[in-house]
DRENZATOR-843311 format. One line per field, with one value per residue (C-alpha): x, y, z; residue in one letter. Coordinates in pm, 1 decimal, padded with zeros to 6 digits, always signed. Example, Ala and Ser with C-alpha at 12.3 -4.5 7.8 and 13.67 -1.06 7.14 Angstrom:
REM DRENZATOR-843311
c1 c(+01230.0;+01367.0) $
c2 c(-00450.0;-00106.0) $
c3 c(+00780.0;+00714.0) $
lumdren c(A;S) $
END
This chain:
REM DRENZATOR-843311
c1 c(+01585.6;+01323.5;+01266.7;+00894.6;+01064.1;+01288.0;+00991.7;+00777.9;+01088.5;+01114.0;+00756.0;+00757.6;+01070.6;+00893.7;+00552.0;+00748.0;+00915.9;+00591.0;+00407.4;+00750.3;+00759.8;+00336.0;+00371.8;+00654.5;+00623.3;+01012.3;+01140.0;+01441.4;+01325.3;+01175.3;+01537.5;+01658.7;+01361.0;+01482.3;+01713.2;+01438.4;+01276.5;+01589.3;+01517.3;+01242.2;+01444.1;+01663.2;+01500.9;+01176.6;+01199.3;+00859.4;+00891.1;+00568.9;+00710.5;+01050.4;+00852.1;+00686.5;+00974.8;+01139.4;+00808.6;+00795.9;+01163.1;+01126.2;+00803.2;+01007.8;+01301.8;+01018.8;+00821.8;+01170.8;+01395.1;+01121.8;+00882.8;+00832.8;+00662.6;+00898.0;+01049.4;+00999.4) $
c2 c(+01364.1;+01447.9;+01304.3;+01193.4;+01062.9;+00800.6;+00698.0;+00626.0;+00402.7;+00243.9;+00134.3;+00039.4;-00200.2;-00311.5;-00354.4;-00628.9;-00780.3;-00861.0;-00958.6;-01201.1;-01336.0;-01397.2;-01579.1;-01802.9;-01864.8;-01817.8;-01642.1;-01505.6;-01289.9;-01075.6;-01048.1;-00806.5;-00584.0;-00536.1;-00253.9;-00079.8;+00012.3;+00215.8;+00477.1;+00612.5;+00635.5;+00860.0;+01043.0;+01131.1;+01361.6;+01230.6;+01028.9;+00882.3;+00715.6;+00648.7;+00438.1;+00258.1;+00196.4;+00031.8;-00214.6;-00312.7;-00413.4;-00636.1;-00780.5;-00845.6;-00965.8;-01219.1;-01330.2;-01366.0;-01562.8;-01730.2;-01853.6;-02191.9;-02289.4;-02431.4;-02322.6;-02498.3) $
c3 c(-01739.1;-01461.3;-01174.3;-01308.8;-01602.5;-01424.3;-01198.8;-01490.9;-01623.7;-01309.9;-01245.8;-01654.3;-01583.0;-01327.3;-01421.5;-01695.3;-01395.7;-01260.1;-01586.8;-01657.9;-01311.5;-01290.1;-01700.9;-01628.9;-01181.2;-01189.8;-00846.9;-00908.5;-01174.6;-00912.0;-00735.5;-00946.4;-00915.2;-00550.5;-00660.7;-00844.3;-00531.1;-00438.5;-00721.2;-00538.6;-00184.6;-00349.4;-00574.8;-00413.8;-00081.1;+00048.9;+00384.1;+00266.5;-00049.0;+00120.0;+00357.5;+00113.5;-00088.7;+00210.5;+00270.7;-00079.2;-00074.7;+00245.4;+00051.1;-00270.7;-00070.4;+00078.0;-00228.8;-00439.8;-00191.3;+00075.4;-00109.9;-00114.1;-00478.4;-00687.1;-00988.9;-01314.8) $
lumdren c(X;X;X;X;X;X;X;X;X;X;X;X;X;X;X;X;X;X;X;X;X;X;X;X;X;X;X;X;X;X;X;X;X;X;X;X;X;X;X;X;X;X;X;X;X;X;X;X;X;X;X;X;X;X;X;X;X;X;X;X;X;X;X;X;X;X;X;X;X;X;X;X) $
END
């Protein structure tokens, strides 16, 4: 596989994370989509995306464990 192809997988896994997590309001489904943002860090040779990859973890890490609406 190429690198472009496991990107699009990741941001496709994720994209359902997001859609799951926005339809049902349950956090911890957005826990797991911390490691997803580690594909990128190692993959991709850009400083640019590494960076962002980094910020978006920190703001999942945030949103999934911090926030304070409750579950159903």
């Amino acid at each position: 596989m190429t690198e472009l192809n496991i990107l699009l997988i990741t941001l496709i896994m994720y994209i359902i994370a997001i859609y799951l997590y926005r339809k049902f309001r349950i956090n911890w489904i957005l826990a797991p989509t911390i490691v997803l943002w580690f594909v990128p860090i190692f993959i991709v040779e850009n400083l640019f995306i590494v960076i962002f990859s980094v910020i978006m973890i920190i703001i999942t890490i945030v949103i999934a464990f911090f926030n304070k609406e409750e579950d159903y």
